[in-house]
C-alpha positions in Angstrom: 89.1 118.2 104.3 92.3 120.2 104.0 95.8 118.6 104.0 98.3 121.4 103.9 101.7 121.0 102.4 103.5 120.6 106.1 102.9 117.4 106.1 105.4 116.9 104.4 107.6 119.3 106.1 109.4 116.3 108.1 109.9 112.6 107.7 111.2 110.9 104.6 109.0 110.8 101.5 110.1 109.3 97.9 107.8 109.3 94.7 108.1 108.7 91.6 107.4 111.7 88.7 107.1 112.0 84.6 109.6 113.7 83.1 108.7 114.6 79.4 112.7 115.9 79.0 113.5 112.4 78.9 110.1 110.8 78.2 110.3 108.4 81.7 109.8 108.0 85.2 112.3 109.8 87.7 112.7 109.2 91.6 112.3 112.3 93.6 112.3 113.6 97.1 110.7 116.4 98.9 113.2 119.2 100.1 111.9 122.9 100.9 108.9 122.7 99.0 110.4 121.2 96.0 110.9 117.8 94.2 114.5 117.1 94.1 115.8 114.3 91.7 117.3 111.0 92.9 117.7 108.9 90.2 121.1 107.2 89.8 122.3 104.5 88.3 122.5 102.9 91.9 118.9 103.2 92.6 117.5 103.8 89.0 113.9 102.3 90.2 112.2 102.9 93.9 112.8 98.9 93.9 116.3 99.2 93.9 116.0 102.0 96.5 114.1 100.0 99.1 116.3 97.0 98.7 119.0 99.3 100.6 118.9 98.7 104.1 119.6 102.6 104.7 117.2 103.4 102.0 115.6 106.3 104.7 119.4 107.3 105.2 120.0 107.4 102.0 117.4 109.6 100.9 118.0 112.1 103.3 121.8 112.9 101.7 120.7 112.2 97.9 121.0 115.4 95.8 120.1 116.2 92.1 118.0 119.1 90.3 115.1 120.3 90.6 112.1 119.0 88.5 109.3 121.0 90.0 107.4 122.6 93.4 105.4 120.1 95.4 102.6 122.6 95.4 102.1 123.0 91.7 102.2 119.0 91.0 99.9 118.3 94.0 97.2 120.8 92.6 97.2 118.5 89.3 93.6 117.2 88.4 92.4 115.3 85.5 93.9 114.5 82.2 97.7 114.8 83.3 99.8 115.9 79.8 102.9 113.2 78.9 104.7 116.6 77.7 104.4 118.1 81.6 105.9 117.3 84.9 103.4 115.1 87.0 102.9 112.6 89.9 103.1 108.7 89.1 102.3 106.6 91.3 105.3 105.7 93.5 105.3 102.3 93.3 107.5 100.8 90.1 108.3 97.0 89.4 106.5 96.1 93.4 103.7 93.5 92.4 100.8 94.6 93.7 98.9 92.6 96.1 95.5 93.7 98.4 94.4 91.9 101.3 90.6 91.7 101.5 87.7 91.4 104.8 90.4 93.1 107.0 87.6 94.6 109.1 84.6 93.5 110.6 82.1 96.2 109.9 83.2 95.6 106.0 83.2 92.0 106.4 79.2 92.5 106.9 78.8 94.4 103.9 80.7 91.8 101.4 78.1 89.2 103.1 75.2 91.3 101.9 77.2 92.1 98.8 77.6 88.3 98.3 73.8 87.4 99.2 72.4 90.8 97.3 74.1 89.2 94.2 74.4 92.9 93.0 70.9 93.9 93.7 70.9 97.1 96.0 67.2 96.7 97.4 67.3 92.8 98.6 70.7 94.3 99.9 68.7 96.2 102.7 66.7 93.5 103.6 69.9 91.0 104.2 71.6 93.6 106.0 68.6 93.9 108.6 68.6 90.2 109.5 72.8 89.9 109.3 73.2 92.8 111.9 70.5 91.7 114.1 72.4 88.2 114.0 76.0 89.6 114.3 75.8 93.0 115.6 78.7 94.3 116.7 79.8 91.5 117.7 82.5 90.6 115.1 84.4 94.1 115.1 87.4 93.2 118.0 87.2 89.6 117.1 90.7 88.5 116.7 90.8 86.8 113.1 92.1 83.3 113.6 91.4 82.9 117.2 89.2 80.4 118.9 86.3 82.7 119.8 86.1 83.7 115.7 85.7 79.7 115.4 82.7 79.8 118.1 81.6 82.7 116.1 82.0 80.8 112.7 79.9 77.5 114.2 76.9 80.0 115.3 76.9 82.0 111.9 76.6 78.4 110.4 73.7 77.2 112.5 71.8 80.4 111.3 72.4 80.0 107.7 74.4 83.1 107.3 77.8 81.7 106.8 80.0 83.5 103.8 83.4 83.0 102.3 83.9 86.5 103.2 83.5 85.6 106.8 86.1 82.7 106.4 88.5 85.0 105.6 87.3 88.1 108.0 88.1 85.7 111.2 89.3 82.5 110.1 92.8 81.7 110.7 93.7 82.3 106.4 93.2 86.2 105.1 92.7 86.8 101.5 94.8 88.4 99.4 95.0 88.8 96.1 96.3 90.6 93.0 95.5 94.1 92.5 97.3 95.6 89.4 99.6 94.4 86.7 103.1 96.0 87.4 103.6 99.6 86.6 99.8 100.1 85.7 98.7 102.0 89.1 98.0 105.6 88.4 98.9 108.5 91.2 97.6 111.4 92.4 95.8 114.0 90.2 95.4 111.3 87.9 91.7 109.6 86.8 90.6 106.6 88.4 88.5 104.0 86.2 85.1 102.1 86.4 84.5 99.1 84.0 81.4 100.2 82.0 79.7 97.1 83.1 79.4 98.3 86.4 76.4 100.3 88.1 77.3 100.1 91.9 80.5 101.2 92.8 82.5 103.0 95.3 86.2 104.0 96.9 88.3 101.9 99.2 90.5 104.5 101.1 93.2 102.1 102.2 97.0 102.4 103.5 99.8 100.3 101.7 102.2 99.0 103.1 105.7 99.0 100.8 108.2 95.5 101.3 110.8 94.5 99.6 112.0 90.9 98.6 113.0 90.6 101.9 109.4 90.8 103.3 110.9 94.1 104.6 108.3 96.8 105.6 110.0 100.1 104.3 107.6 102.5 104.3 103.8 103.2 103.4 101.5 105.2 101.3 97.9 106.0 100.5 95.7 104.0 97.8 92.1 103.3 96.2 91.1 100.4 95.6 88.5 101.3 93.4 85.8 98.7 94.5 82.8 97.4 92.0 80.6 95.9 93.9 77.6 94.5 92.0 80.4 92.8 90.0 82.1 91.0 93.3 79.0 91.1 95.0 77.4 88.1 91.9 79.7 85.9 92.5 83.5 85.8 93.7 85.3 84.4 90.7 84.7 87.8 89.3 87.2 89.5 91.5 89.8 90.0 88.9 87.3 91.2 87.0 86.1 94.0 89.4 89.5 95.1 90.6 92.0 94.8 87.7 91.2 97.3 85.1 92.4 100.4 83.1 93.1 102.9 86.1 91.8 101.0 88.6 94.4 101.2 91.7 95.4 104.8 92.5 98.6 105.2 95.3 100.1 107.9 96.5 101.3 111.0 96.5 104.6 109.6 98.1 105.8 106.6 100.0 107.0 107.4 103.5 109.8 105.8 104.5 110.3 103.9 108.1 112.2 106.4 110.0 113.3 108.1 113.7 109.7 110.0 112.7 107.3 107.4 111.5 107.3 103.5 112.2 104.7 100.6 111.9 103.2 101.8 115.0 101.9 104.6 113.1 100.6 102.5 110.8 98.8 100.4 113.0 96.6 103.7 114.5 96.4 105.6 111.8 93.3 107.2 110.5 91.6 107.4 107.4 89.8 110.5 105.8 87.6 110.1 102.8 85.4 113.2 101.3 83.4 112.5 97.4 82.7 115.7 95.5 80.1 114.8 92.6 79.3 117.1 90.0 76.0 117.0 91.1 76.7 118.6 94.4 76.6 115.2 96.3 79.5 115.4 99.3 80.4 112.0 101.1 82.4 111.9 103.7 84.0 108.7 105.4 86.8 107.3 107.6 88.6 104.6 108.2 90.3 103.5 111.3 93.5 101.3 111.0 93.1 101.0 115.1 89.7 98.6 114.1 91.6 96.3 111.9 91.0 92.4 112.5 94.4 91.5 111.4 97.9 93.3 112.4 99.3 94.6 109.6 102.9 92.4 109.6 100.6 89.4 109.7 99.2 90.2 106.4 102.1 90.8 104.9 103.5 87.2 106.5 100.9 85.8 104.9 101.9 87.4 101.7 105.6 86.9 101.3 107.9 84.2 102.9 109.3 80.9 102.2 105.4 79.8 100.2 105.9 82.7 97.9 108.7 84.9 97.1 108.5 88.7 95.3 112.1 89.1 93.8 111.1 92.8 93.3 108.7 93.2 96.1 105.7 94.0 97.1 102.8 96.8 97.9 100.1 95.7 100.3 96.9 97.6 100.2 95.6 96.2 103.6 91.8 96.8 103.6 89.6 99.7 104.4 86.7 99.8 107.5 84.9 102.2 105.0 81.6 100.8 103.8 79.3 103.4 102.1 75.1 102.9 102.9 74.6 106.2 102.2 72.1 107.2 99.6 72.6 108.7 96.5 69.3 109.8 95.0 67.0 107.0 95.2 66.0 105.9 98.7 67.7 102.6 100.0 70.1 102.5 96.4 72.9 103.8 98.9 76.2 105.1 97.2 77.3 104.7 94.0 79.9 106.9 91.7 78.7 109.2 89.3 81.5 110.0 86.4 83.4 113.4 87.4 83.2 113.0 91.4 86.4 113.7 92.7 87.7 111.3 95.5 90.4 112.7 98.5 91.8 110.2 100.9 94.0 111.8 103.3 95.9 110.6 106.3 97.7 113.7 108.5 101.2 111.8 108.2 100.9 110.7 104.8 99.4 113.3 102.8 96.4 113.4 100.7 95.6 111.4 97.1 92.9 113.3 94.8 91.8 111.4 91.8 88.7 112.2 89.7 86.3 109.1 88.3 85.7 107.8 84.9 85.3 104.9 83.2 87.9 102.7 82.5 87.5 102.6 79.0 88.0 106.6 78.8 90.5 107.2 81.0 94.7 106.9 79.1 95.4 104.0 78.4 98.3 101.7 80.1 101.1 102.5 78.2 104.2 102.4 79.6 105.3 98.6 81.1 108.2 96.8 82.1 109.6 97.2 78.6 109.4 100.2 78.3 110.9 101.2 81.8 113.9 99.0 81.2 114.6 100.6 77.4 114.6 103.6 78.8 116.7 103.3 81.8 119.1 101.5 79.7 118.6 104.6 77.0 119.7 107.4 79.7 122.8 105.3 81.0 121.0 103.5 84.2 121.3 100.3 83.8 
C-alpha cells in the first residue's frame, strides 16, 4: 500500500502540528512540500477556521513560516518527542462523535459480537446460522425505509433480532461519543488498547468535519480503535471500549470542501487498510463508502440541529464496512492485534494515517486539554 506525497499536491489540506518553540499546537497548510504556518489571532484554533464561510479560500492566501517538510513529519512512527516537530491530530475543540452499524455487512458481525458475548468460537457458530438467515440481503437495504421494517419483523420471527440491527436499518442511527476533546492522537502517533481487552481490531473510517452550523467543511481519515469482546458482552460497555488513552487516531490533514473535492467524493470513496505485525502477519482490508446504509449528511442531521447543538462543532467518524474474520494463529480465533502491529488506512484523496498499537496504559498520557490550549494561546498573544 503506497500513498505518495502527491496527494497532496492539489486541493486544500489544514492540520494541526506540535511546535516545542512555543510548547503548543500550530495550524499549518501544505505548500510545495512543506508545512506552512497559519495561526493568527483570527483563526488561532482549526474551530475558528472552519466557522469562516471561506475557510477553503482562506487557506489558500494564508502565509506564515515554515515549521517543517511534509515528508519528514509523515515518516514519523512511534513515541513522537514533545521537544520535535510532529503531526497532531487536526481536529482541536470539535467534540467528537461516531456513528455506529453504518453498514450492513458490519451490522452482521456486531450481531455475532452481541450473541458471542466476547467468545470468538460460539462466534463462528452464530455467524453460520445469521448469514444463512440474512445473507446478503441487508447490504443495499435503505436504513429507515419500509422494506428494512419487513426485514426487522422476519429477523424477529427467527429469534435473531439485535439492537445493532435497530440501528443498522431502523429509521434512528446510533451515534455516540468517541473522544474527550483534544485527546485524539494523529498520525505517526501510538494507538491504545485497554489491557482488559483480548479481541480487538481497527475501524478504518472517514470523518466528516462540521461546524456549529452543522456545516460539512471538509473530511479526514480516522481509527476507531474497536474492542470487541468488551462491546460484544454487553452494550452499556461502549464507553468503556471506545474512550480510552489513545484510542481515536485522525488524520494526517483535514481536506477542505473545494472546486477539487466535495461530499460527492465522500460518498464513493474507498477505504484501504493493511496491518503489519511484528510477527510477520499482513492484513489487508477495505472499506467502501459507496456500500454505506446511511448518506453521510443524514448522519450528521441526526447529529447536530435544533435537538442538539455543538457550539464548537463537530467530527463524525461515519462507520467502516471493514469486519476482520480472518485468522490470526489459532484456527476460527479470527483477527485480533498483537502490541507493535502497525496500522495504515489510506484513501487516494485524503492521504494515508500510520499509527502503531499499544496498550492504552503505555502509550503518553493525555496531557494537554482545553486548559491548557487556552493558556497558551492567550500566552503567545491569540486570544
Amino acid at each position: 500500500m503506497t500513498i505518495g506525497h502527491d496527494v497532496f499536491a492539489s486541493g486544500t489540506f489544514v492540520g494541526r502540528v506540535w511546535d516545542p518553540s512555543i510548547a503548543g499546537p500550530s495550524l499549518v497548510t501544505i505548500r510545495d512540500g512543506e508545512l506552512i504556518d497559519i495561526t493568527s489571532k483570527t483563526t488561532p484554533t482549526i474551530r475558528d477556521l472552519l466557522e469562516r464561510e471561506d475557510a477553503a479560500e482562506y487557506v489558500a492566501r494564508a502565509d506564515g513560516p515554515v515549521l517543517a517538510s511534509l515528508a519528514d513529519l509523515l515518516l514519523q512512527s512511534g513515541d513522537q518527542n514533545q521537544q520535535a516537530v510532529h503531526l497532531l491530530a487536526p481536529n482541536d475543540l470539535q467534540a467528537v462523535k461516531a456513528c455506529g452499524v453504518t453498514f450492513a455487512r458490519s451490522m452482521i458481525e456486531r450481531v455475532i459480537e452481541e450473541r458471542a458475548a466476547g467468545d470468538p468460537d460460539l462466534a463462528i457458530k452464530i455467524r453460520e446460522k445469521v448469514v444463512a438467515i440474512v445473507g446478503d440481503s441487508l447490504r443495499n437495504l435503505k436504513a429507515g425505509s419500509a422494506q428494512a421494517a419487513k426485514v426487522k419483523e422476519a429477523l424477529i420471527e427467527d429469534g435473531i433480532w439485535s439492537q445493532y440491527l435497530e440501528v443498522g436499518i431502523g429509521p434512528d442511527a446510533e451515534v455516540f461519543s468517541k473522544a474527550q476533546v483534544l485527546s485524539s492522537v494523529g498520525h505517526g502517533a501510538d494507538v491504545g488498547l485497554h489491557p482488559i481487552s483480548k479481541w480487538n481490531n481497527p475501524e478504518p473510517e472517514i470523518v466528516l468535519v462540521v461546524n456549529s452550523t452543522g456545516t460539512v467543511k471538509g473530511a479526514t481519515l480516522g481509527n476507531d480503535v474497536n474492542l470487541r469482546d468488551v462491546e460484544g458482552r454487553s452494550a452499556l460497555l461502549l464507553g468503556k471500549a471506545k474512550d480510552n488513552n489513545a484510542s481515536c487516531s485522525i488524520g494526517p490533514f483535514i481536506r477542505l470542501f473545494d472546486a477539487t473535492y466535495t461530499i460527492d467524493d465522500v460518498r464513493n470513496a474507498e477505504l484501504r487498510l493493511k496491518v503489519v505485525g511484528e510477527d510477520g502477519f499482513v492484513l489487508d482490508g477495505r472499506s467502501s463508502m459507496k456500500e454505506i446504509s446511511r448518506d453521510p449528511l443524514d448522519l450528521v442531521s441526526q447529529t447536530i440541529g435544533r435537538h442538539h447543538q455543538y457550539p464548537d462543532g463537530l467530527v463524525l467518524f461515519m462507520g467502516t464496512l471493514f469486519a476482520p474474520t480472518e485468522d490470526r494463529g489459532t484456527p476460527g480465533q479470527g483477527f485480533t492485534h498483537k502490541i507493535g502491529d502497525i496500522v495504515t488506512i489510506s484513501n487516494d484523496e485524503l492521504g494515508a494515517l500510520t499509527n502503531r498499537v499499544r496498550l492504552s496504559t503505555d502509550c503518553p498520557p493525555w496531557e494537554f486539554g482545553t486548559s491548557h490550549l487556552m493558556r497558551n494561546l492567550a500566552a503567545r498573544g491569540l486570544l
